[in-house]
N, C-alpha and C positions, 0 to 999 in steps of 0.2 A: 291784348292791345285794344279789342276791341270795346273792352268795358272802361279801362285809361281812357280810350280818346274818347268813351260817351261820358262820362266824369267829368273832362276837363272842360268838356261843352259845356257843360251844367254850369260848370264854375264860372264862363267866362261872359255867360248870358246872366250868369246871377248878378257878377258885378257889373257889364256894361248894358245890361237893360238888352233887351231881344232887340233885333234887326228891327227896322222903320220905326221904334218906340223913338219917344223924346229922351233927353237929357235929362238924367234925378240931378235934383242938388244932393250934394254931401254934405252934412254936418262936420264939424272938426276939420274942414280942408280935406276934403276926398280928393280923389286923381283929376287931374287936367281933365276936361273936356276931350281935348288934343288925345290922350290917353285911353280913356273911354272909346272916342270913336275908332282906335287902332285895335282895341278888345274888338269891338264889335268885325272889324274884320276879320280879325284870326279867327272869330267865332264861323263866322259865314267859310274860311276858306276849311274850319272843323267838320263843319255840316258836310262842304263838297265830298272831303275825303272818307266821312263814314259812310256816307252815300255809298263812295266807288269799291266799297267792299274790304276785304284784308290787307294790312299795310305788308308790303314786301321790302319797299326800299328804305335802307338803311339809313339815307339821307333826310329821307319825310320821315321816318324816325326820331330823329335828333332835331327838326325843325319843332315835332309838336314837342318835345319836349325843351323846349326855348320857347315855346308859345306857352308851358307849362310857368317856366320860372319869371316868364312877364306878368303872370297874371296873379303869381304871389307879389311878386314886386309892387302889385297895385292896389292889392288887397291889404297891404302891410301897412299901418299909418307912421307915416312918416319915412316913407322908404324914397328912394329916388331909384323910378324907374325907367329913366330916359336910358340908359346905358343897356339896358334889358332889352329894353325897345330897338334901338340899333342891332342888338347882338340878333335878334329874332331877324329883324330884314337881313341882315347878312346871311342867316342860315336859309333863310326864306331864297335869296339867289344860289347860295353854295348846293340848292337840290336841284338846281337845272332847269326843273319846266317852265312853262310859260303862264304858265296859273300864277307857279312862285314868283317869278319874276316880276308879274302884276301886280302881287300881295308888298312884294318889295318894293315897287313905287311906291305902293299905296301909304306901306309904315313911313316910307322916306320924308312925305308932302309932311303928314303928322310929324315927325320930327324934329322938320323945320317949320314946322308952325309954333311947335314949343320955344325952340330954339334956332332962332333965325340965323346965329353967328356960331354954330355950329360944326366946325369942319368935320366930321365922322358924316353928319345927316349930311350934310350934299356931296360927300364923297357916295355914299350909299345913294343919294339919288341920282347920280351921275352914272353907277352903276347898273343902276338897274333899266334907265334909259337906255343905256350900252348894250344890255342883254338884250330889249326888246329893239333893237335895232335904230330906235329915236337917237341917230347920229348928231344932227345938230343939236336938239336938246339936252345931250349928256354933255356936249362942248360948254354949254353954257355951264351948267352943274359944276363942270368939271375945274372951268375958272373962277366959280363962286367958292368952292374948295380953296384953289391956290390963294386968292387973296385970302384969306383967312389963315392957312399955314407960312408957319413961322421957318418950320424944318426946310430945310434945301433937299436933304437927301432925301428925306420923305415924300417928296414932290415930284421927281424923275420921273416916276412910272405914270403919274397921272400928266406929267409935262409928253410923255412919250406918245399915249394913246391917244391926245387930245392933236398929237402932229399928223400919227396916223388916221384920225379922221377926217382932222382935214384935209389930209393929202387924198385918203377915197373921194371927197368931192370935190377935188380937183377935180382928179381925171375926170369924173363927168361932166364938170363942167366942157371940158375941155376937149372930149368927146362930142358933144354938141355941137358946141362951137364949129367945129370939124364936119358934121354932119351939115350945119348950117349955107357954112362956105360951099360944099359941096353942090349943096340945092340948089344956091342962085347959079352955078352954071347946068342945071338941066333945063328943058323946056319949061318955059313960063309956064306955068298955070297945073304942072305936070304933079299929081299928088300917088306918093307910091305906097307900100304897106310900109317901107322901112321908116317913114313920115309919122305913122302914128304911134311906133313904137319912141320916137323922138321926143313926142308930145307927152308919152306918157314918165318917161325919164326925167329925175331931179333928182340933186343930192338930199331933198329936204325929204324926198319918203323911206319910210321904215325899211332898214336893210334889205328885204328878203324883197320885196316891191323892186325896190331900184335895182338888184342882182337879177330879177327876170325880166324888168326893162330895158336893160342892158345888152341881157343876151339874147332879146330879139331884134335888138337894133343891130346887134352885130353879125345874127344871122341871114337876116333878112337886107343888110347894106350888100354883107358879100355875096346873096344870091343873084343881087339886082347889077354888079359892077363885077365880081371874082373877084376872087382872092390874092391875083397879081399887081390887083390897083394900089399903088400908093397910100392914098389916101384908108383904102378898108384896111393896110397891115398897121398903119398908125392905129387904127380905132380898136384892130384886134388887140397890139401892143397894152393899149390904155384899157383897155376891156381885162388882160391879164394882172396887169397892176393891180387894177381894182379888186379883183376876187382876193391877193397876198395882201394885199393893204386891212382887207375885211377879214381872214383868217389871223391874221398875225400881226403883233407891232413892230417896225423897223427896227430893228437891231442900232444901238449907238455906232458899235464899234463891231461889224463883221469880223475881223481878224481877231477880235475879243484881245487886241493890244501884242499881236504876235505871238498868241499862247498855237501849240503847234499839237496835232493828236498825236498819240501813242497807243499803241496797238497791244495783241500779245506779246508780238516777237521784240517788240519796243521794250515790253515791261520786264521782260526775263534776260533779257542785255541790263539793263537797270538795276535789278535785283541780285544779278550773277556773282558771287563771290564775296557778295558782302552782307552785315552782321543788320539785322535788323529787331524794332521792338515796335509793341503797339503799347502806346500809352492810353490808362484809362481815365476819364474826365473826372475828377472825386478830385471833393475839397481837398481831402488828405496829401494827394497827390501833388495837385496845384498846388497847395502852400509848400511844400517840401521842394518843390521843383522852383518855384520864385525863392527860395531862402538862401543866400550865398553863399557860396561853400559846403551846400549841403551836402551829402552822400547822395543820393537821389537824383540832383543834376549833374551831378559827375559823374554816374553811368548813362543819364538819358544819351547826357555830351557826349558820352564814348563810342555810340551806335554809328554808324554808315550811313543809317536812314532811320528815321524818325515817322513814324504813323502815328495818325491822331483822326478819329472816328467821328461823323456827325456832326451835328450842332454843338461846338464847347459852351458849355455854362460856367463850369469853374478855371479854364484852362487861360493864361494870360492871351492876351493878343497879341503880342510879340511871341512868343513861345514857336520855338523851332518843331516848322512843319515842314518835312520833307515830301508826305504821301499826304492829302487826305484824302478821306474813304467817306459816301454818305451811300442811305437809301432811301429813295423814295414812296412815302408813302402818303394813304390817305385818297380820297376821290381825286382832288384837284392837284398835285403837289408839284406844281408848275407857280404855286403862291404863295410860297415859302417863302422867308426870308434868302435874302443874295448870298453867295459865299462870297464872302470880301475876304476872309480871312488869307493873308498870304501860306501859298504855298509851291512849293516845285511842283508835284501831279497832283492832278485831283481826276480823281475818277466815282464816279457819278453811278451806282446801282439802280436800274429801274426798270420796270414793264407794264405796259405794251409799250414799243416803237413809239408812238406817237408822241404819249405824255413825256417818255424821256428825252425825247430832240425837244418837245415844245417849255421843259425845266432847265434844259440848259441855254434856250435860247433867252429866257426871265430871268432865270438865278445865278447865272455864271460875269464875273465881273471883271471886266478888261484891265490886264496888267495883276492881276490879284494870284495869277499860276503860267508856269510857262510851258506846260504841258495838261492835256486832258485828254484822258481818254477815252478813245471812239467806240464802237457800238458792238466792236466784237468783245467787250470786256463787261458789258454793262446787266449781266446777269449772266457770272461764270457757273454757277450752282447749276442750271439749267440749260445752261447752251450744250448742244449735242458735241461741238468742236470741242468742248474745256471738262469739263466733269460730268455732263449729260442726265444730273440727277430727276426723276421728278418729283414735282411739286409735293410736297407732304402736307396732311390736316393739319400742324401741327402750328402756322402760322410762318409768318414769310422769321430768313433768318436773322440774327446781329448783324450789323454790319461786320463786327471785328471778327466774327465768325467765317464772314464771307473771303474776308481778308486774308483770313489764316490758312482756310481751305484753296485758295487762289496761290497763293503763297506755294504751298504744298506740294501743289499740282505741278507749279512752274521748276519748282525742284533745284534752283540755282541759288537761291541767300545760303551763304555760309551756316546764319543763324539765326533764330529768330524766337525773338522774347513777347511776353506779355507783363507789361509791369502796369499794377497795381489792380490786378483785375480778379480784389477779394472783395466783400461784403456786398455791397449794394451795388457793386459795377462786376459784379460775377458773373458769370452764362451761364442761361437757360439749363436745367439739366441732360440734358439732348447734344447740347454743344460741348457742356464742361466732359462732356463721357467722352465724346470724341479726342478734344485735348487729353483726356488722361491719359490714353493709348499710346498719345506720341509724344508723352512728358519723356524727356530727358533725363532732367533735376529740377530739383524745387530746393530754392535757397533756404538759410535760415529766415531768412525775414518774414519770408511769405509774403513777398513785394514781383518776386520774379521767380517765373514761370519758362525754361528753355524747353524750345519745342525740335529744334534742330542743335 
């Protein structure tokens, strides 16, 4: 990696001229200026990282390699590399630090210098404000996006963060305020330490600023009055808000529209007695299954329960879900698209804790399932309660795998099938071995797979 990342340097100082040098003209329409001075960044944030020694994270991996394909983009005549350019700030936030994060403004300003009416660049500059904490500055970002997009439902999430920010500067407004009122009833002229933590408090400074301003206004009120005053449990109240305001976006719909959890003991009453199949996402499948009268949806129809795995690509959107199954992956995968898709259960694979509550608090969509299940389900491979396995080199499992072995475990479906799960939607060899131990039968079609 280390002779890649010194290469790519080369390359990126050849085309946008080394740091503090002037602008070359191009002959033939070279790249934007705009463009050029975004090289020149990635090149300086290149330099930082060869500096800091051997790449480990897998994430600053994958960024300099988007800083790779921007700089073909730019070197290419006639290419159009603004979309290159985006993709790079986005990976540039998608690694977390605060360097990136920087670098991700920095591509953002560039982008909309290019392209003023842009909505991706000031959704990315809204972003990246976001990360660094510049609350009211991503607010604006964030409405210069909206007016621009057309999509309603594209909109939600940046309509959501841009409530929960402003709602964090309430409370301090509001806090204030409070502290204010407070003041004029002490002695005139009377200046305490909780005074200057007041002074130093505004919604207008960078998150981490205002989260320690806060919390010594809050510590320092309740040293000076206790904790039974009135007024310090409102500022502590508003003090708690703010920190879940700052961690997380407000949910639309808490109840997620009366979807209710299910448990183990939930899933194997559910399961109990009855005939079950996992359908696999393949064209083939899907056209047979939308075709009228087919054979194929006249057995899907005949099942109990109907499982359908992951993101459908080819699967209709009406298409009878009873169960679906996803897993999460990926560093972020709380950024995934929503499951809208209707279903009776969904249950949700994923670890650590954290990202899993904080995927379903993003991805799950009110009214869209009337069941979802809770946290003792959410990685049965490995919970000491369910199958207790562990983690193997071999790469996290299929979902439908996960499925089958849960399935298995709970030991009540009458029966349970796998249809369509030949060619390109086959499991892994590790999994198909498994299945073959507790084949049943295999029909003629080689469409359906009984495992019970």
């Amino acid at each position: 990696m280390g002779q890649t990342l010194t290469g790519l340097l080369t390359s990126v100082r050849a085309i946008a001229g080394r740091p503090a040098t002037p602008d070359r003209g191009r002959p033939g329409g070279g790249p934007d200026q705009a463009l050029l001075a975004a090289l020149r960044l990635c090149g300086d944030h290149l330099a930082a990282l060869a500096a800091a020694g051997p790449l480990t994270d897998a994430r600053r991996t994958r960024l300099i390699a988007s800083i790779g394909a921007l700089t073909t983009a730019c070197s290419t005549p006639g290419a159009d590399a603004f979309d290159a350019l985006l993709r790079t700030g986005q990976q540039a936030l998608d690694s977390g630090g605060e360097a990136e994060a920087r670098l991700a403004l920095a591509l953002a300003d560039e982008a909309t210098a290019l392209r003023s009416r842009s909505k991706g660049a000031w959704r990315l500059r809204g972003n990246a404000l976001d990360a660094l904490g510049r609350g009211e500055e991503a607010i604006a970002a964030y409405e210069r996006h909206l007016a621009l997009q057309q999509n309603t439902a594209a909109s939600r999430d940046v309509e959501r963060r841009i409530a929960a920010l402003r709602a964090a500067g309430d409370r301090i407004d509001e806090a204030l305020a409070l502290f204010r009122a407070g003041a004029d009833t002490e002695a005139s002229g009377a200046v305490t330490e909780a005074s200057g933590a007041a002074v130093r408090l505004s919604r207008h400074l960078p998150a981490a600023e205002a989260r320690a301003a806060f919390t010594d206004l809050v510590r320092l009120r309740t040293a000076e009055r206790g904790a039974a005053d009135p007024a310090v449990r409102r500022l502590v109240a508003l003090y708690a808000e703010h920190r879940r305001l700052s961690d997380r976006d407000p949910m639309a719909d808490p109840l997620l529209g009366g979807a209710e959890p299910i448990g183990v003991p939930g899933l194997r009453r559910l399961v109990a007695g009855r005939t079950v199949c996992l359908v696999a996402d393949t064209p083939r499948t899907a056209e047979q299954e939308q075709r009228p009268g087919s054979p194929l949806a006249a057995l899907i129809e005949g099942y109990d329960l109907v499982v359908r795995c992951d993101e459908p690509r080819h699967t209709a959107p009406a298409a009878r879900t009873d169960l679906h199954a996803c897993t999460l992956r990926g560093d972020a995968p709380w950024k995934g698209p929503r499951w809208d898709r209707r279903a009776g259960v969904r249950l949700v694979f994923g670890d650590p804790l954290p990202h899993w509550r904080l995927a379903l608090r993003s991805r799950l969509v009110p009214g869209a399932q009337d069941r979802v299940g809770d946290a003792s389900l959410r990685r049965p491979l490995h919970d000491p309660a369910l199958l207790g396995e562990e983690p193997g080199g071999a790469g996290p499992a299929s979902t439908a795998y996960t499925v089958l072995r849960l399935l298995d475990f709970l030991g009540t479906p009458a029966r349970v099938d796998l249809i369509g799960f030949e060619g390109p939607a086959a499991l892994p060899p590790r999994e198909r071995e498994w299945v073959g131990t507790r084949t049943a039968s295999t029909d003629d079609t080689a469409v359906r797979i009984t495992l019970r």
